[in-house]
KOLSETOR-209143 format. One record per residue (C-alpha): x, y negated, z; residue in one letter. Coordinates in steps of 0.2 Angstrom, whole numbers, always signed. Layout:
REM residues N
+-------+-------+-------+------+
:    px :    py :    pz : resn :
+-------+-------+-------+------+
:     X :     Y :     Z :    A :
...
+-------+-------+-------+------+
REM end
This chain:
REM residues 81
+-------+-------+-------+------+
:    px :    py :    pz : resn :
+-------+-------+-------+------+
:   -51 :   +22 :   +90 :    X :
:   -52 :    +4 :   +88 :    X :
:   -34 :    -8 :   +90 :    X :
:   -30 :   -25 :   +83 :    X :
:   -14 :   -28 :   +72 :    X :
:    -5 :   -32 :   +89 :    X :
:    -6 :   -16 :   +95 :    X :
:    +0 :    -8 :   +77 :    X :
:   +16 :   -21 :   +77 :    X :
:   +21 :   -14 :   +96 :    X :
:   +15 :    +3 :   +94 :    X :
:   +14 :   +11 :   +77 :    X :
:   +21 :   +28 :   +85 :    X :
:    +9 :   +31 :   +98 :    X :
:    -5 :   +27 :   +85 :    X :
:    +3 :   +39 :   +70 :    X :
:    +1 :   +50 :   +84 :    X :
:   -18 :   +48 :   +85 :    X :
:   -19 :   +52 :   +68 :    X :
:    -9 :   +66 :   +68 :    X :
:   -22 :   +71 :   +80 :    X :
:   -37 :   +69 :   +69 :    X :
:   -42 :   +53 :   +75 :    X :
:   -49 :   +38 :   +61 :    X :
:   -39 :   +21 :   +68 :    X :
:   -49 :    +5 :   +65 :    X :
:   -38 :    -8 :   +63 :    X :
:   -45 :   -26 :   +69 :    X :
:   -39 :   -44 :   +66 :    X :
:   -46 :   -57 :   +75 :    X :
:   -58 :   -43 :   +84 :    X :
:   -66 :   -41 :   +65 :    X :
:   -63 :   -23 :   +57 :    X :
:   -50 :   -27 :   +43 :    X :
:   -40 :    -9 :   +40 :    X :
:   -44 :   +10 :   +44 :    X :
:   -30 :   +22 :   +44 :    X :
:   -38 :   +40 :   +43 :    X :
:   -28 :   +56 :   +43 :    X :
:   -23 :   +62 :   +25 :    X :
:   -33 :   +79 :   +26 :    X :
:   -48 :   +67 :   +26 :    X :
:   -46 :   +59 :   +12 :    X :
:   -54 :   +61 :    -4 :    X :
:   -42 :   +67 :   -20 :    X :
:   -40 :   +48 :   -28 :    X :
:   -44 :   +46 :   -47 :    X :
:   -29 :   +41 :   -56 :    X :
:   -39 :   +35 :   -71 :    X :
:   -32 :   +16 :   -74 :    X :
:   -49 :    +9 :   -76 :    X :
:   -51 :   +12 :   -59 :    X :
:   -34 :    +8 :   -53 :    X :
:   -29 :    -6 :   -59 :    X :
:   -18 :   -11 :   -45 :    X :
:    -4 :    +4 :   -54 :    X :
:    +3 :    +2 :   -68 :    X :
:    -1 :   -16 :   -68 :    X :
:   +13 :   -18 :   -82 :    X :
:   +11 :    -3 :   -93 :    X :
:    +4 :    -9 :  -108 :    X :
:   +15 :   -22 :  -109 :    X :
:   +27 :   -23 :  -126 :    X :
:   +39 :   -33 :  -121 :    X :
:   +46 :   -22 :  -107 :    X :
:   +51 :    -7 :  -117 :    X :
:   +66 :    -5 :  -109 :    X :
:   +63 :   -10 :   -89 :    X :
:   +84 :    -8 :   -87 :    X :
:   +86 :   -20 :   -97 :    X :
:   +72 :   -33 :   -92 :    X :
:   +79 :   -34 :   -75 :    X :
:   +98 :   -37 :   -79 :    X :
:   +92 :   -50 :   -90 :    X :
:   +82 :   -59 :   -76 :    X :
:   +96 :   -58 :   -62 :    X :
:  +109 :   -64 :   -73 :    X :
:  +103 :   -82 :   -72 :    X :
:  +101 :   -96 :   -82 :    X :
:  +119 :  -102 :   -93 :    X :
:  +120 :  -123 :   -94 :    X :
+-------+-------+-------+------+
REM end
Protein backbone atom coordinates (compact mmCIF):
# COMPACT_ATOMS: atom_id res chain seq x y z
CA UNK A 1 0.00 0.00 0.00
CA UNK A 2 1.33 3.21 -1.14
CA UNK A 3 0.09 7.01 0.67
CA UNK A 4 1.82 10.36 0.79
CA UNK A 5 2.50 12.04 4.15
CA UNK A 6 -1.03 13.75 3.65
CA UNK A 7 -2.83 10.95 3.90
CA UNK A 8 -0.71 9.72 7.28
CA UNK A 9 -1.31 13.38 8.95
CA UNK A 10 -5.42 12.85 8.22
CA UNK A 11 -5.49 9.30 8.65
CA UNK A 12 -2.98 7.59 10.82
CA UNK A 13 -5.91 5.26 12.30
CA UNK A 14 -7.17 3.82 9.17
CA UNK A 15 -3.49 3.12 8.03
CA UNK A 16 -2.45 1.48 11.69
CA UNK A 17 -5.18 -0.48 10.75
CA UNK A 18 -3.67 -1.85 7.45
CA UNK A 19 -0.90 -2.79 9.42
CA UNK A 20 -2.51 -4.32 11.87
CA UNK A 21 -3.63 -6.32 9.04
CA UNK A 22 -0.36 -7.34 7.52
CA UNK A 23 0.02 -4.81 5.08
CA UNK A 24 3.84 -3.04 4.54
CA UNK A 25 2.72 1.06 4.03
CA UNK A 26 4.95 2.92 1.83
CA UNK A 27 5.09 6.23 2.80
CA UNK A 28 5.67 8.93 -0.20
CA UNK A 29 6.54 12.70 -0.16
CA UNK A 30 6.40 14.45 -3.15
CA UNK A 31 5.34 11.09 -4.99
CA UNK A 32 9.06 9.78 -4.22
CA UNK A 33 9.10 6.69 -1.49
CA UNK A 34 10.60 8.31 1.63
CA UNK A 35 9.32 5.84 4.79
CA UNK A 36 7.86 2.30 5.09
CA UNK A 37 5.92 1.29 7.96
CA UNK A 38 5.74 -2.56 8.10
CA UNK A 39 4.14 -4.61 10.80
CA UNK A 40 6.23 -5.53 13.96
CA UNK A 41 6.19 -9.45 13.38
CA UNK A 42 7.99 -8.60 10.28
CA UNK A 43 10.79 -7.21 11.45
CA UNK A 44 14.07 -8.40 11.89
CA UNK A 45 15.44 -8.68 15.92
CA UNK A 46 17.50 -5.23 15.81
CA UNK A 47 21.34 -5.42 16.89
CA UNK A 48 21.88 -3.40 19.98
CA UNK A 49 25.55 -3.24 19.43
CA UNK A 50 26.54 0.68 19.65
CA UNK A 51 28.74 0.41 16.70
CA UNK A 52 25.92 -0.09 14.73
CA UNK A 53 23.53 2.09 16.45
CA UNK A 54 25.04 5.09 17.02
CA UNK A 55 21.81 7.11 16.93
CA UNK A 56 21.26 5.59 21.03
CA UNK A 57 23.12 6.36 23.49
CA UNK A 58 24.65 9.24 21.64
CA UNK A 59 25.95 10.65 25.12
CA UNK A 60 27.02 7.60 26.88
CA UNK A 61 30.51 7.91 27.03
CA UNK A 62 30.51 11.03 28.04
CA UNK A 63 32.32 12.08 31.49
CA UNK A 64 30.95 15.06 32.19
CA UNK A 65 27.54 13.90 32.57
CA UNK A 66 27.87 11.52 35.37
CA UNK A 67 24.99 12.62 37.10
CA UNK A 68 22.12 13.31 34.13
CA UNK A 69 19.80 15.01 37.37
CA UNK A 70 22.12 17.14 37.99
CA UNK A 71 23.15 18.35 34.23
CA UNK A 72 19.81 19.30 33.54
CA UNK A 73 18.87 21.53 36.85
CA UNK A 74 22.06 23.05 36.10
CA UNK A 75 21.01 24.00 32.53
CA UNK A 76 17.40 25.30 33.30
CA UNK A 77 18.34 27.32 36.03
CA UNK A 78 19.75 30.16 33.75
CA UNK A 79 22.44 32.32 33.55
CA UNK A 80 23.03 34.70 37.13
CA UNK A 81 24.36 38.54 35.87
Amino acid sequence: MEISTKQLRVQPGRIITQVNKGLDVTITYRGKACAKIIPINKTEIISTDDTENDLFGIWKNRNDLENVEQYVRDMRKGRKF
